[in-house]
KOLVEXBA-438528 format. One record per atom (N, C-alpha, C): y, z, x. Coordinates in steps of 0.1 Angstrom, whole numbers, plus 5000, padded with zeros to 4 digits. Example, Ala and Ser with C-alpha at 12.3 -4.5 7.8 and 13.67 -1.06 7.14 Angstrom:
2
494350785132;495550785123;496750785132;497850715128;498950715137;500050795129;
This chain:
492
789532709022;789732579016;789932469026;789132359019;789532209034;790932209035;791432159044;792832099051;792931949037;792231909038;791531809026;792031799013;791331919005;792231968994;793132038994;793432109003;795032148997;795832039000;795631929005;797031849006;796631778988;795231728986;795231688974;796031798961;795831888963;796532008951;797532038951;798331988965;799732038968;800231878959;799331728964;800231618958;800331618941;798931698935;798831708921;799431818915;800531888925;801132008919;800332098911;799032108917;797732238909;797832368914;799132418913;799332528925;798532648918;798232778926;797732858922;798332908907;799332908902;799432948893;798432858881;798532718884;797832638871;796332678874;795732728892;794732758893;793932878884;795132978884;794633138876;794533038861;795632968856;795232938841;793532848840;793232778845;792132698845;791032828852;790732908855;790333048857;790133138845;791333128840;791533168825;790533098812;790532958813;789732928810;788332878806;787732958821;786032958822;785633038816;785733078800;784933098792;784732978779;785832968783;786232848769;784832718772;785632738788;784432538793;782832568795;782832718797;781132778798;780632778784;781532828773;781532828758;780932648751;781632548757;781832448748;781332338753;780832388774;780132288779;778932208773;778132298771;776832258770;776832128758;777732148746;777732058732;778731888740;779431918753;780131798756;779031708766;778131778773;777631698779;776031658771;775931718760;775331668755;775731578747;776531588743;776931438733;777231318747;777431338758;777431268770;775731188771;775231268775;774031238778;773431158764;773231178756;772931148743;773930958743;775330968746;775330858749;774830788757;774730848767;774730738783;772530748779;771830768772;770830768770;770330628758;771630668749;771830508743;772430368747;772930378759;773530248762;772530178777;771830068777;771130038781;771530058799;772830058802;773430028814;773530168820;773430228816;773230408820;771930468816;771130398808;769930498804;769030428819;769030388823;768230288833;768230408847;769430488845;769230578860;768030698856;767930748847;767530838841;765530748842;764830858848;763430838842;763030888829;763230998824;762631048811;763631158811;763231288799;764331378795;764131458806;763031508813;763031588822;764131588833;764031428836;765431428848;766931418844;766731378831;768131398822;768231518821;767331628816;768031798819;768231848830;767631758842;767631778853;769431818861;769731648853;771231588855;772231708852;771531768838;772931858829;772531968835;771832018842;772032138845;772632178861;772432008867;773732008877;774732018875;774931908862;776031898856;777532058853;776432108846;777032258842;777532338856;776232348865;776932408875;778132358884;778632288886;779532208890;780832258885;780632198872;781632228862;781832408862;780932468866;781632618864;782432598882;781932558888;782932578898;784032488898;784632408892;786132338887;786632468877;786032538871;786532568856;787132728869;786932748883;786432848892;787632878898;788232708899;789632718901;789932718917;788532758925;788432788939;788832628948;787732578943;787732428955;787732458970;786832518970;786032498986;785232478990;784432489002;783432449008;782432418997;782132488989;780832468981;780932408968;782432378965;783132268957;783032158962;783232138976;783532028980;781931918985;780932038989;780431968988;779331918977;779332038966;778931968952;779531858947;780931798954;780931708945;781031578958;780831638969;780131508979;779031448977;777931588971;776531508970;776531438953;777231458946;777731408935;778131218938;779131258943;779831098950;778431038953;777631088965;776831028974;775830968963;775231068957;774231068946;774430918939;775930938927;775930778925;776430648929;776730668946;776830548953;775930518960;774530588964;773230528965;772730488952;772430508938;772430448930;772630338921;773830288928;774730238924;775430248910;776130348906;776630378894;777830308893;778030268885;779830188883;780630288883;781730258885;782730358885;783330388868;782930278860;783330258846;782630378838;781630328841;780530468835;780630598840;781230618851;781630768856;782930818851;783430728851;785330748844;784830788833;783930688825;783930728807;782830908809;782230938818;781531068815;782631168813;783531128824;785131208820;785431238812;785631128802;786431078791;785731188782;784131178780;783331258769;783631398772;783431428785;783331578782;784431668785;785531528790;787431608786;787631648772;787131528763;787131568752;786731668744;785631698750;784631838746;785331958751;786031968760;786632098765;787932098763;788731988756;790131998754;789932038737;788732038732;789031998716;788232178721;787432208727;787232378728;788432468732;789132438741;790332478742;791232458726;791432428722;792032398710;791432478700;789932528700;789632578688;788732748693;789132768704;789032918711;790832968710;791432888711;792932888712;794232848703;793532918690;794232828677;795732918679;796632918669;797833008659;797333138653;796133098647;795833198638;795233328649;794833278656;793833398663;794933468675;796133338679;796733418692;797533518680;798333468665;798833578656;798233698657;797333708652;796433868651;796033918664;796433838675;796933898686;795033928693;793733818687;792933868691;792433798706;793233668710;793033628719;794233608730;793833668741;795033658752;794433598762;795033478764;794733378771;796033238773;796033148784;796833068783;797133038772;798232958769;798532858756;797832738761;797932678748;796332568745;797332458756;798832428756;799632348765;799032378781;798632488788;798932498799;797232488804;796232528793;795232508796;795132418794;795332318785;794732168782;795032118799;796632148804;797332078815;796232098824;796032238831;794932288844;793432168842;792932208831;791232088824;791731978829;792831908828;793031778826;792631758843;793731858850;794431818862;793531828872;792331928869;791031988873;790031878874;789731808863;788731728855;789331568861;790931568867;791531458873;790731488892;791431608893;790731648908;789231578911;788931668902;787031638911;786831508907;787631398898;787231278897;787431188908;789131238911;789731148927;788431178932;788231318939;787431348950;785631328948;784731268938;784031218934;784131058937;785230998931;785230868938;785630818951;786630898956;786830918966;785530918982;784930978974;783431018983;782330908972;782730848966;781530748956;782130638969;783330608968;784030488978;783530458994;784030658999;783230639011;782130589012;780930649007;779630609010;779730429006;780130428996;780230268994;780530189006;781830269007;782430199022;781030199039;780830339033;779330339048;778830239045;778130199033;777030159031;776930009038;778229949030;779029799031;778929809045;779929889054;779729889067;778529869074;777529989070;775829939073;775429849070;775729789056;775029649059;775429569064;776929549067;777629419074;777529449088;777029549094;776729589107;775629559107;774329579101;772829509103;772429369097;773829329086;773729179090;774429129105;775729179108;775829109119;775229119129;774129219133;772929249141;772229099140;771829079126;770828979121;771328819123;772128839122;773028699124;773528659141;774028759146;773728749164;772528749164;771628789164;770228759168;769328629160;769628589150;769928459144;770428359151;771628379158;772328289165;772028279177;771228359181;770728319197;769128299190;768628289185;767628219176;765928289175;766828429174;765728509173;765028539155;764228499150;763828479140;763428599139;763228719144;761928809144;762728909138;764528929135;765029079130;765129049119;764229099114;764329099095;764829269096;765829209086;766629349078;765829439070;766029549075;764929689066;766029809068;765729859056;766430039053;767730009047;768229869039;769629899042;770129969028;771030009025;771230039010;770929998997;770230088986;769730028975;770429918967;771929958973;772729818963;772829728971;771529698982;772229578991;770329518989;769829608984;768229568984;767529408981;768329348971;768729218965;768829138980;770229178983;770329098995;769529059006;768929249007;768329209021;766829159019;766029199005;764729079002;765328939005;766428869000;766928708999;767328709018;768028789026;767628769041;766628729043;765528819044;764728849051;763528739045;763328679031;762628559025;763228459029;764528429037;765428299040;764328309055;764728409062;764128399074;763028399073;762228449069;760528389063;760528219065;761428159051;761028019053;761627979061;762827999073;763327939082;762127959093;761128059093;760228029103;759127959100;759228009090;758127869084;758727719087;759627699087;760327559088;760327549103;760927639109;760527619126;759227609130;758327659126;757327659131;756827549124;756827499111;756527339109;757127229119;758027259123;759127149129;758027139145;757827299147;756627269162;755927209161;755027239152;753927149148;753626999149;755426989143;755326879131;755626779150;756426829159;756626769171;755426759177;754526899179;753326839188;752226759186;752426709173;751526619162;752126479167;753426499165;754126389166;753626339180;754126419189;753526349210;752326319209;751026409201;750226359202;750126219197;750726189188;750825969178;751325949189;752625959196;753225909205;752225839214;751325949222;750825959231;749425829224;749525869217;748325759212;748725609210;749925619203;750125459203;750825459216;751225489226;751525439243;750625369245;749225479245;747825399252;748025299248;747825309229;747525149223;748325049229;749725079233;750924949234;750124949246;749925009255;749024969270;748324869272;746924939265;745624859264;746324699255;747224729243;747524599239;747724529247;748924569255;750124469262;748524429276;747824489276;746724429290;746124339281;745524349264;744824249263;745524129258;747224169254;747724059252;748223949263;748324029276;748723939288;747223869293;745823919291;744723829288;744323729283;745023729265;745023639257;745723519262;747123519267;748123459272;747623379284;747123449290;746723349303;745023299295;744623329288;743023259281;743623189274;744823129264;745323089259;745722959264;746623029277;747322889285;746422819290;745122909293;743822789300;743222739287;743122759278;742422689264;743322569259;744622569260;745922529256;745522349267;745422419279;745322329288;744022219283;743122289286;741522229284;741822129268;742322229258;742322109248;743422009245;744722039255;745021879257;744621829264;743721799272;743021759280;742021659275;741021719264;740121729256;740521629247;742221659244;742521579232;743121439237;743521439249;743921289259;742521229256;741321289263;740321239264;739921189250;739821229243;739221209232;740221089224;741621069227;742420939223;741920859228;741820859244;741220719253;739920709246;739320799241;737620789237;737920689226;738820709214;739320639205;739320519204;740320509215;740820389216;740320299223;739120329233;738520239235;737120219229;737120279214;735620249214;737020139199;737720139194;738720079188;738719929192;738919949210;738719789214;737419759215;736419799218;734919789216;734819699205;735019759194;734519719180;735519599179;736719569186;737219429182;736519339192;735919379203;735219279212;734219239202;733319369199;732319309190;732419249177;733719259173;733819139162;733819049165;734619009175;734618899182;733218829187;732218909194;730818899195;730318849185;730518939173;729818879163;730418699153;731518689157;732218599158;731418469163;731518529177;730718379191;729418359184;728618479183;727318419175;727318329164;728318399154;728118299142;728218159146;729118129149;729318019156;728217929164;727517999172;726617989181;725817929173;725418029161;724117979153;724617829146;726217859144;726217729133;725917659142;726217629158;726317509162;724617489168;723817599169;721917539167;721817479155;722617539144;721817449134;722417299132;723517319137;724217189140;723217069145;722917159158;721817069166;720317049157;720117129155;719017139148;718817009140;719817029133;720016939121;719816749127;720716769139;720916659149;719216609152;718716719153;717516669165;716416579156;716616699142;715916599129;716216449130;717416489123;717916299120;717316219133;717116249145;717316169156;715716139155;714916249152;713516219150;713316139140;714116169132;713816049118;714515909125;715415939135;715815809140;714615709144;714115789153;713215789159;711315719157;711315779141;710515709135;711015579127;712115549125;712315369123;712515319135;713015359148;712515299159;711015259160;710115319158;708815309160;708215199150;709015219138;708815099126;708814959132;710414969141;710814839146;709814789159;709614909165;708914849177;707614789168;706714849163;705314839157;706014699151;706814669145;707414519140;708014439151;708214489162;708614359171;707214339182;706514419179;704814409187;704114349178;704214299163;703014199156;704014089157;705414099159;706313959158;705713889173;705513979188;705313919197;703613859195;703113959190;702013929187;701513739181;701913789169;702113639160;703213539173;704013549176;703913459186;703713409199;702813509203;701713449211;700113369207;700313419194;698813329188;699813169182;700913229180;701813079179;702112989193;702013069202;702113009218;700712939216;699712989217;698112969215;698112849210;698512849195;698012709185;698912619192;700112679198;701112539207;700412489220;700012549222;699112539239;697912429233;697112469222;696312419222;696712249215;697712259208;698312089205;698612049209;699512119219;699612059238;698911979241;697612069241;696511999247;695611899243;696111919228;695411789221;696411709222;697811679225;698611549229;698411499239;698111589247;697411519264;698711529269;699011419280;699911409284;701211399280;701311369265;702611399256;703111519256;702011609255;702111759250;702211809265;702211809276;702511819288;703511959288;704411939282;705811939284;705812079273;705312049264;705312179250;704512239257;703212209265;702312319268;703112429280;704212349287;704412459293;705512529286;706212449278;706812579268;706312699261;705212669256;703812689249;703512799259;703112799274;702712919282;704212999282;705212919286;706413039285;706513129277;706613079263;706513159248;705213249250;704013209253;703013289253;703513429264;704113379276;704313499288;705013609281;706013529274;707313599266;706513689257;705713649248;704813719240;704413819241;703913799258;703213909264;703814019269;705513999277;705614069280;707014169265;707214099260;707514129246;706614269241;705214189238;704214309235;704314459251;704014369263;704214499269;705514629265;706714559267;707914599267;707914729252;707114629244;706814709233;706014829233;704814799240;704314959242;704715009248;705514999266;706215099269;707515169259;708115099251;709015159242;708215239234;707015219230;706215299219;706015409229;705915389240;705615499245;706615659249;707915549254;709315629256;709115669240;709615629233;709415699219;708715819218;707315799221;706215919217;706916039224;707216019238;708016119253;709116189244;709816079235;711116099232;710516229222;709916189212;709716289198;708916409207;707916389216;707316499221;709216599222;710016529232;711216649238;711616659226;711816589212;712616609206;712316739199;710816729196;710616849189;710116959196;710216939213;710917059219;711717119219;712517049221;713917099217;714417169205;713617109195;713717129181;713517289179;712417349187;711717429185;712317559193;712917509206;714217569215;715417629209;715717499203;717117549190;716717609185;715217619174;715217709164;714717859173;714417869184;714217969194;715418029196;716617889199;717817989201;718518059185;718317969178;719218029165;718318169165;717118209162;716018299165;717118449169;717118409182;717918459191;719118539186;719718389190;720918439180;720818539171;720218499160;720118589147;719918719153;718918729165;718618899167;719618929170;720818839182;721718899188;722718979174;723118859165;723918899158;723319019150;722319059145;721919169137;722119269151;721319279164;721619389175;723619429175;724519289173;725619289175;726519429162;725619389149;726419449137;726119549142;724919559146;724119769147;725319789157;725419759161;726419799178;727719839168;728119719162;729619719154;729019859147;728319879139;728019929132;728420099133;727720129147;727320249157;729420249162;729420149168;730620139175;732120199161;731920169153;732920199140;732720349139;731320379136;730820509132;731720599145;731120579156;731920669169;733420639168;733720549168;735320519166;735720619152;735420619143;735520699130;735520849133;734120859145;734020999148;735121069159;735220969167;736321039176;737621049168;737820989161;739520989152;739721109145;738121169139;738021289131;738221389140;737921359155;737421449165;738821499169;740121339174;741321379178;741821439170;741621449157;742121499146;741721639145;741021669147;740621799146;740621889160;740821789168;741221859183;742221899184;743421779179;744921789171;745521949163;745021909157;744522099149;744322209160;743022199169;742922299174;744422319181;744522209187;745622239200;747022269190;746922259179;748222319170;748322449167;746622469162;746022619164;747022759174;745922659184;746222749196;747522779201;748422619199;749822659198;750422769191;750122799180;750922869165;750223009177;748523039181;748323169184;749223199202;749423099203;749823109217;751523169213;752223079204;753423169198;752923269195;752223309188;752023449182;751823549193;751223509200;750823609214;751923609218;752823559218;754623549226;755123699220;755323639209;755423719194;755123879199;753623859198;753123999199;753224039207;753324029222;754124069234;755624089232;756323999227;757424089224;757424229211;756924209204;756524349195;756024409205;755224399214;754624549218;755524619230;756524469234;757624599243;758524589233;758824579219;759724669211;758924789209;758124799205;757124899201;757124989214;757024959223;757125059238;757925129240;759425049234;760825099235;761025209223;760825179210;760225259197;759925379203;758625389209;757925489211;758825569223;759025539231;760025599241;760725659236;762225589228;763325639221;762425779210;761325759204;760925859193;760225959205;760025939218;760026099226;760426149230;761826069231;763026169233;763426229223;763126149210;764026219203;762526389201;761726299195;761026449194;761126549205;761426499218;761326619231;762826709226;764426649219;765226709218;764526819206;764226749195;763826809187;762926959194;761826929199;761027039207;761827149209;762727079219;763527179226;764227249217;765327189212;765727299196;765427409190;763827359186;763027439181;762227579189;762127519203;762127599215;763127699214;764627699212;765327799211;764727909199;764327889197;763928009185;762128099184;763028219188;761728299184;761528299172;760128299169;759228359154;758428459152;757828519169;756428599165;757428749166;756728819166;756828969164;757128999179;756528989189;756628969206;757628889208;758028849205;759428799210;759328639214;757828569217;757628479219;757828329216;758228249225;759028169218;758128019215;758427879214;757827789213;758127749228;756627719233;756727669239;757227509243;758527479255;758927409258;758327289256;759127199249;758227019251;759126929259;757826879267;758226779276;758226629269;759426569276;759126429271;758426379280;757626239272;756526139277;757326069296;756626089305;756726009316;757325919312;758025859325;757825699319;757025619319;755925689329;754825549333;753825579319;753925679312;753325689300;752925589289;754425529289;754925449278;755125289289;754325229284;754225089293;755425019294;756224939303;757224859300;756124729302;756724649288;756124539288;757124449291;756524319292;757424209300;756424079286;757223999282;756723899277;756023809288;754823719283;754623679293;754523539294;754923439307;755523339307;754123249307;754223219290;753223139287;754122969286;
């Protein structure tokens, strides 16, 4: 017998004497077994929580015919080696199963019942009177069954516990396997073999570490995707920041050129502005000009009309000289018929006649100055109306000029105006180019700060194996510096 059980039999006071009575017995429990574990089975076949170990009746007779033999060795009274370990693989049997301990206590319960109510009716009054049965009293056997049916229960749970206890221990030993190797960031020890009541668990491990490699190995991905954008918008901030420090200096020389353009084009303004007041003024002097030909004009008429009653008067003081020189004549000649009386009138008579004559001369040369005179006059006449002529072209050539001169004055003012604009234009893009040189060294700095961070990230994720080989992610480097451009705004 183990060292084992006799200390258990010595603490349950089952000494050999209660041993011979429960010996005594094994006909009664061989007698009445078979009807207790069937009404056992028959229950634990109706309650959903026990019929579940059981495949069909086959393995259920399977169960009671362990059952029985067992029970003949309790009812045996022995408890040794082959007690002990019938009811080790017992324990073992339903703590790989996972059997409750509730439902094993109550199989107790049924088939104490079944052998204490057999005991009681193999073991009546009537039958020990007629003296046909010699056997314990129903007191000392009921005591042995009890104390028997208490034994192999301790030592059934006892050994249900152990293994329980292995099991717990096995698994909390191949979790903490899994979790040290977890913790140095080995993804690859998925938990396998561990006990059926830990089976729950170790599927929910080993599917955690599934998606945790799925998640690390997204997170790789999700970083070498990432360096690559990195690496793409660097270039872009690059090539930007070159064509923005292009724009900036094309800008500053455009910037230049159209205030330049736009000075020019005010002077252009402004002196086509004075232009058109000259030529009002031009057109001004002419009007004038012309009034004062027609002025003359007008003059030169009257003076010809003068001109012709001068000729009235001469032609009238050339028949007055006339007539008195034929009045000199008729005086000359009564002169001459007074003789020596008339002496004296005859030379009055030739005086008046001289006078006459040069009267009449004096007269034609005046008729003549006259004729000179109307000849210049209506030269002149003809001059003035030559010049007013003139004039008039000047002033119509003058308006076209005003005309032309307003129009370009109009046109340059649209022009500074619109040159005005550009150079406001260019201003707003010339800020903007400021602008967007400063975005693109924020954006440089952006990009920098997001490759370190992704490089920490890398690296992180670098600590952890996922493949089967042990192989890890490979290491990510962060971006150079010369990678990621340092921009400088530029001094536009």
């Amino acid at each position: 017998m183990p060292e084992q059980m006799k200390s258990r039999l010595s603490f349950m006071e089952l000494d050999e004497a209660q041993r011979n009575t429960l010996r005594a017995t094994q006909p009664w429990v061989e007698a009445t077994l078979g009807d207790a574990l069937d009404r056992f089975y028959a229950r634990a076949s109706a309650t959903p929580e026990t019929s579940r170990f059981f495949r069909d009746q086959a393995h259920m007779g399977r169960a009671k015919a362990a059952q029985e033999k067992h029970w003949a060795r309790i009812a045996a009274g022995e408890f040794n080696e082959d007690y002990h370990a019938s009811a080790r693989r017992i324990g073992a049997t339903h703590a790989r199963i996972g059997l409750e301990p509730r439902w094993y206590v109550g199989s107790y319960a049924i088939v104490l019942q079944g052998l204490i109510a057999g005991v009681h009716r193999f073991n009546n009054p009537f039958k020990r009177l007629l003296r046909l049965f010699r056997g314990p009293s129903t007191e000392k056997a009921t005591i042995a069954l009890v104390k028997a049916a208490l034994l192999d229960m301790e030592v059934s749970l006892s050994i249900y516990f152990e293994e329980a206890q292995a099991e717990r221990e096995a698994a909390v030993t191949a979790f903490e396997n899994a979790l040290t190797a977890l913790a140095e960031g080995d993804l690859t020890n998925e938990l396998s073999g561990l006990p059926s009541s830990f089976a729950a668990l170790e599927k929910s491990y080993n599917k955690t570490l599934d998606r945790i490699r799925e998640m690390i190995a997204s997170v790789s991905d999700g970083t070498m995707r990432i360096r690559s954008g990195i690496n793409e918008i660097s270039q872009a901030a690059e090539d930007l920041s070159r064509r923005t420090q292009g724009n900036a200096a094309s800008l500053e020389e455009t910037t230049a050129a159209v205030s330049q353009m736009d000075a020019r084009f005010r002077s252009t303004a402004e002196a086509s502005r004075h232009t058109v007041a000259r030529a009002d003024q031009a057109l001004t002097t002419v009007s004038q000009g012309r009034s004062i030909a027609d002025e003359a004009s007008q003059a030169m008429g009257r003076v010809s009309e003068a001109a012709k009653g001068t000729d009235s008067v001469i032609e009238g003081l050339d028949k007055i000289a006339f007539q008195t020189r034929v009045l000199a004549m008729n005086a000359a000649v009564e002169a001459g018929r007074a003789g020596e009386a008339g002496r004296g009138f005859a030379v009055v008579a030739d005086l008046v006649s001289a006078l006459a004559m040069r009267a009449e001369e004096e007269a034609g040369r005046a008729r003549e100055q006259l004729t000179m005179t109307q000849a210049e006059i209506v030269v002149a006449v003809e001059a003035v109306q030559k010049v007013d002529g003139a004039l008039a072209n000047i002033s119509g050539d003058v308006s076209q000029v005003h005309d032309l001169l307003g129009s370009m004055a109009a046109d340059n003012g649209a022009q500074s105006t619109a040159i005005s604009e550009i150079s406001n234009a260019v201003g707003a893009m010339d800020r903007a180019t400021q602008q967007n040189a400063a975005m693109v060294e924020q954006t440089s700095a952006a990009a920098q700060n997001l490759a370190n961070e992704v490089s920490d990230l890398a690296n992180l994720a670098s600590q952890f194996r996922t493949e089967k080989a042990g192989a890890r992610f490979g290491g990510y480097r962060p971006l150079p510096a010369a990678a990621v451009p340092a921009l400088t705004r530029p001094d536009l």
